[in-house]
C-alpha positions as a Markdown table, in Angstrom:
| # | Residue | x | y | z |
|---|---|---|---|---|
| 1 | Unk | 9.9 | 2.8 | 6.2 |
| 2 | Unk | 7.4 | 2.7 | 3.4 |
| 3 | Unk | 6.0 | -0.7 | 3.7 |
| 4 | Unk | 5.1 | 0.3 | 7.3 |
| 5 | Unk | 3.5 | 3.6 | 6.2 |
| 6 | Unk | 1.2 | 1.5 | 3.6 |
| 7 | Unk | 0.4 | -1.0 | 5.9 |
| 8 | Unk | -0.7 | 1.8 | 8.4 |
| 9 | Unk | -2.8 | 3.9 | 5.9 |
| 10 | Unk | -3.9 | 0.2 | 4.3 |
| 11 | Unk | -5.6 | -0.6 | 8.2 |
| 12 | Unk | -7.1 | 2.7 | 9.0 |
| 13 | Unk | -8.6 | 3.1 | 5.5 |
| 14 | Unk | -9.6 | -0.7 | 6.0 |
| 15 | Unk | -10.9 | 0.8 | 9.3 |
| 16 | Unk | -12.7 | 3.6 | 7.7 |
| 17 | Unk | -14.4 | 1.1 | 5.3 |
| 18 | Unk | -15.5 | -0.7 | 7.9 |
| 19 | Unk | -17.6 | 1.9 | 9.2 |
| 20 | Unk | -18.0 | 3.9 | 6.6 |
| 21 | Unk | -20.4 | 0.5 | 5.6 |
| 22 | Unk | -21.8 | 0.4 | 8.3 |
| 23 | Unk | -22.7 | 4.0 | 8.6 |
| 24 | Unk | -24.5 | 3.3 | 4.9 |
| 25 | Unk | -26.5 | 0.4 | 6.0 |
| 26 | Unk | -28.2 | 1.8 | 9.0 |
| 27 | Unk | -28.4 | 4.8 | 6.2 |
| 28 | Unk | -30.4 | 2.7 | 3.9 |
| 29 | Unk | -32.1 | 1.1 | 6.5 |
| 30 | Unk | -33.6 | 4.5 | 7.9 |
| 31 | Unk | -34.6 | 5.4 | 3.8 |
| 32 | Unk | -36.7 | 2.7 | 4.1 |
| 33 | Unk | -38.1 | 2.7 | 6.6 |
| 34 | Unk | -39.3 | 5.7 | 6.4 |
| 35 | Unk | -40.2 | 5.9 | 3.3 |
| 36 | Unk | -42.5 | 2.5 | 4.0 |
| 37 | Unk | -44.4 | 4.5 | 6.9 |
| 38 | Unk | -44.7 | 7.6 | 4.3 |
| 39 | Unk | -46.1 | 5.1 | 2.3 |
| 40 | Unk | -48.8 | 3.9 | 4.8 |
| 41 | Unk | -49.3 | 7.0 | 6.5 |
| 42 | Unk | -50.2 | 8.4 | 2.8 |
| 43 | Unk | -52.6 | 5.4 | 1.3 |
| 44 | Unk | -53.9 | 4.0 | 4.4 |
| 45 | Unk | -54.2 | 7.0 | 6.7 |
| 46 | Unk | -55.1 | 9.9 | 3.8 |
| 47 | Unk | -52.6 | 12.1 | 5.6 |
| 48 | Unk | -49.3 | 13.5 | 4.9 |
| 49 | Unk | -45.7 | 13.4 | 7.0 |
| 50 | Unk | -44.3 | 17.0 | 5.8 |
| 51 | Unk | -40.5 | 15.6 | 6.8 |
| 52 | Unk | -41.1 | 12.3 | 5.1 |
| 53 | Unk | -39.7 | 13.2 | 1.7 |
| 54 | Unk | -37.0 | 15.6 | 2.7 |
| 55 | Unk | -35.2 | 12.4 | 5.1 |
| 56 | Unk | -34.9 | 9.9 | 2.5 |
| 57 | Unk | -33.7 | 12.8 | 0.0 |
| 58 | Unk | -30.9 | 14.1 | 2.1 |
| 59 | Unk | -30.0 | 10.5 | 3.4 |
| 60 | Unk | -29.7 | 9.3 | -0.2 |
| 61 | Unk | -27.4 | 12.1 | -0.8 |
| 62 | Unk | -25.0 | 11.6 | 1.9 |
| 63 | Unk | -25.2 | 7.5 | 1.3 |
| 64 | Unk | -24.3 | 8.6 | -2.4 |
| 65 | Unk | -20.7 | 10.2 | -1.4 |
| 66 | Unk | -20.4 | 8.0 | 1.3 |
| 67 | Unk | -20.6 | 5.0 | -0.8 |
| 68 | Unk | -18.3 | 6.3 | -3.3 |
| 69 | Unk | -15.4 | 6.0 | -0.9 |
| 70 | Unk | -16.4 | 2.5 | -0.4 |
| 71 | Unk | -16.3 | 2.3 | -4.1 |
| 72 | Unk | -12.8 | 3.5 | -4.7 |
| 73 | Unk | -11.4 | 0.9 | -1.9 |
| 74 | Unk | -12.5 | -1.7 | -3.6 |
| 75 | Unk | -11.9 | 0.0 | -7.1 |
| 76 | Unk | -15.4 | -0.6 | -8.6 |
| 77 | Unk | -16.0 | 2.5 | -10.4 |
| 78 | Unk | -16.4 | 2.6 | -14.0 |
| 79 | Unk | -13.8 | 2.2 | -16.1 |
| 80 | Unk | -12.2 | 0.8 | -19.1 |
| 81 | Unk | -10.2 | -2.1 | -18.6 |
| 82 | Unk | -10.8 | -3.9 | -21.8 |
| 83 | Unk | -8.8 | -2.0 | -23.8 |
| 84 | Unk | -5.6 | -1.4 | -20.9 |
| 85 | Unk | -5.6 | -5.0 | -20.3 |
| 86 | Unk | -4.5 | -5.7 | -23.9 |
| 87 | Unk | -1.4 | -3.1 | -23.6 |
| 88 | Unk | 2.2 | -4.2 | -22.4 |
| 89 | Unk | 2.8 | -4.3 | -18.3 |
| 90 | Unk | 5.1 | -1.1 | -18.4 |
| 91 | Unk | 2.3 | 1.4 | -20.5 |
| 92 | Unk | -0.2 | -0.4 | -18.0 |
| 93 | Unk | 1.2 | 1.3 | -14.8 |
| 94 | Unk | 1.9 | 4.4 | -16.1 |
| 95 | Unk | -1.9 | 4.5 | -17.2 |
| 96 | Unk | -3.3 | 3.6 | -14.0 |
| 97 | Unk | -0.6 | 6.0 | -12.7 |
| 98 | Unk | -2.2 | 8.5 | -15.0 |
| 99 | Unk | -5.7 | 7.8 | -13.9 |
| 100 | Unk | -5.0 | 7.8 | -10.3 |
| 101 | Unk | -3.5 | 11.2 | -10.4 |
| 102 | Unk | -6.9 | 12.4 | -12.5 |
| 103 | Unk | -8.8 | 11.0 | -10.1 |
| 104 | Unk | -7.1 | 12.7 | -7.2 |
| 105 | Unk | -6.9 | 16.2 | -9.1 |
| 106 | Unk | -10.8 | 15.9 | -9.8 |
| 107 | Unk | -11.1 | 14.7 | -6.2 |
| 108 | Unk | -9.2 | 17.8 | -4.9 |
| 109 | Unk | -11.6 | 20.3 | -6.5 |
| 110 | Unk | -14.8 | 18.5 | -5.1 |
| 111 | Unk | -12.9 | 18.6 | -1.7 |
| 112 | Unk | -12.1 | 22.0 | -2.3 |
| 113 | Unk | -15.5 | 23.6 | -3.6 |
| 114 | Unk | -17.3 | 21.2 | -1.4 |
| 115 | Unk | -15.8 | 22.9 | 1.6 |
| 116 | Unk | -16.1 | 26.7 | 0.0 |
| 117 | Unk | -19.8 | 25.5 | -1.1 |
| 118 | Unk | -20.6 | 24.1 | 2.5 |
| 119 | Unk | -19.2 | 27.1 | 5.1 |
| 120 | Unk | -20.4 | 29.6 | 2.7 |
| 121 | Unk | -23.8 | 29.1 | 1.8 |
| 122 | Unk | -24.1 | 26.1 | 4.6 |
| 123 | Unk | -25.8 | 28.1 | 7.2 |
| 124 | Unk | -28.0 | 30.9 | 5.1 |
| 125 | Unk | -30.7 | 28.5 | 4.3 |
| 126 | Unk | -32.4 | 26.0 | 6.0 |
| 127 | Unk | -34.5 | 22.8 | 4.7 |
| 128 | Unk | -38.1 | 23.3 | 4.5 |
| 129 | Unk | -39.5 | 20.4 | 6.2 |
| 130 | Unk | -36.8 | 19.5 | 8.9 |
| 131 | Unk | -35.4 | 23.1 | 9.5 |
| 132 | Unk | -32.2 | 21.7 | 9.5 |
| 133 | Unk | -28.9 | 24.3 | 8.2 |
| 134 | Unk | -28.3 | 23.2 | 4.4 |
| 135 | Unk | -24.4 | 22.8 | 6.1 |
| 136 | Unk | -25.3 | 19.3 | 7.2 |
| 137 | Unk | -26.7 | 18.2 | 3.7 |
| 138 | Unk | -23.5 | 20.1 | 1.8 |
| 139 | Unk | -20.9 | 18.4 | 4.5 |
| 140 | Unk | -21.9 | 15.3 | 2.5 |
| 141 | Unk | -19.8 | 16.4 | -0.3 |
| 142 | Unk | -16.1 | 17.6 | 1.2 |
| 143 | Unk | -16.7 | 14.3 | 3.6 |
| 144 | Unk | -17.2 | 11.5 | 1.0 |
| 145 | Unk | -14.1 | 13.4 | -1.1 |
| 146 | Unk | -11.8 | 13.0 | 1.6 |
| 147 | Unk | -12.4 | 9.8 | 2.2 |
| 148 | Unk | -12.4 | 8.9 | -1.5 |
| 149 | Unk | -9.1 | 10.3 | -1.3 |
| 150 | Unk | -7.5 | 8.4 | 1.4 |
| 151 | Unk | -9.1 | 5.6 | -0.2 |
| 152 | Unk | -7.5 | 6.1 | -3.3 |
| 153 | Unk | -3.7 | 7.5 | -1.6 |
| 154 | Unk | -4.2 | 3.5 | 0.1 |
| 155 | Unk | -5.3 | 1.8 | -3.3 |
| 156 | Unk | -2.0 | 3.9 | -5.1 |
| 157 | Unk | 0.3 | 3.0 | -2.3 |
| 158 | Unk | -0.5 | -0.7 | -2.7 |
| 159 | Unk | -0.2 | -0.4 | -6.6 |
| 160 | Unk | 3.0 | 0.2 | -6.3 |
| 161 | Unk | 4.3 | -1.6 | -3.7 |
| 162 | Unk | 3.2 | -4.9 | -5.5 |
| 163 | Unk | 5.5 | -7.0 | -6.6 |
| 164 | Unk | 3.8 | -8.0 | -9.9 |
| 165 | Unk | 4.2 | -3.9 | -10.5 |
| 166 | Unk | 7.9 | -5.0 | -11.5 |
| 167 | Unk | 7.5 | -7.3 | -14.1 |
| 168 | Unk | 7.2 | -10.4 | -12.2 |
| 169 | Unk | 3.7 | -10.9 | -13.7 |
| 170 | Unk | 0.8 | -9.1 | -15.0 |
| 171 | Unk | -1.4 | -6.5 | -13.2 |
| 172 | Unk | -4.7 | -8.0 | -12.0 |
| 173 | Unk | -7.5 | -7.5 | -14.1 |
| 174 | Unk | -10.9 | -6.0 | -13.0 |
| 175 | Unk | -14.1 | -8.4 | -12.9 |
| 176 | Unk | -17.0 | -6.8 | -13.4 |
């Protein structure tokens, strides 16, 4: 049974990846291009878009959490694998045990506040520019943490269902 529950979190957080990349492309493609026309508008023009700073600010923040989760998939976030890799196999797991779980408790409380944060102070003010609810900028937060964390429940779950995690060779090393 628990091959078949990794391999079903493994494809729908392979899923989620998918578009979660997608969703930061067309992300970063809408910074730019909008901050190219600011840009224009500004020195060719002489005028001024009031909403042109305030889009690529709020974009780059939810590209920012979004992107994280795409980060912990793929386990590119810093960290210090020089050292581990020169410890014995068995101290090895337990500190990327270790490190998972601290990951996963910080990961909780962003969740946590990020909700209390969002549908508490979410709808009082608005943005100056866009007059958009501040909720839309703050669901950033809570959003990108749960993904991070089925990311890193799938990245855990694979871990330790490797065979290599039993002794039959070492753990793969991170390439930076």
């Amino acid at each position: 049974m628990a091959p078949s529950f990794v391999n079903v979190l493994d494809r729908g957080c392979a899923v989620l990846d998918r578009w979660t990349n997608v969703v930061c492309i067309a992300v970063l493609a809408v910074m730019t291009v909008v901050t190219c026309f600011e840009v224009f508008v500004r020195y060719v023009l002489g005028q001024s878009l009031p909403w042109a700073e305030e889009v690529p600010k709020y974009l780059m923040i939810w590209m920012t959490f979004l992107g994280a989760s795409l980060a912990t998939r793929r386990d590119v976030h810093v960290g210090f694998t020089s050292f581990v890799e020169w410890l014995p196999l068995r101290i090895r797991r337990w500190i990327l045990l270790l490190s998972r779980l601290l990951v996963l408790l910080f990961l909780y409380y962003v969740v946590r506040w990020g909700f209390v944060l969002t549908f508490s102070m979410g709808f009082v003010s608005v943005t100056a520019a866009l007059q958009i609810p501040f909720f839309w900028i703050f669901l950033s937060c809570p959003l990108g943490g749960c993904l991070m964390v089925l990311q890193l429940l799938s990245r855990a779950m694979q871990d330790f269902t490797d065979p290599r995690w039993h002794g039959a060779a070492s753990l793969p090393s991170q390439e930076v």
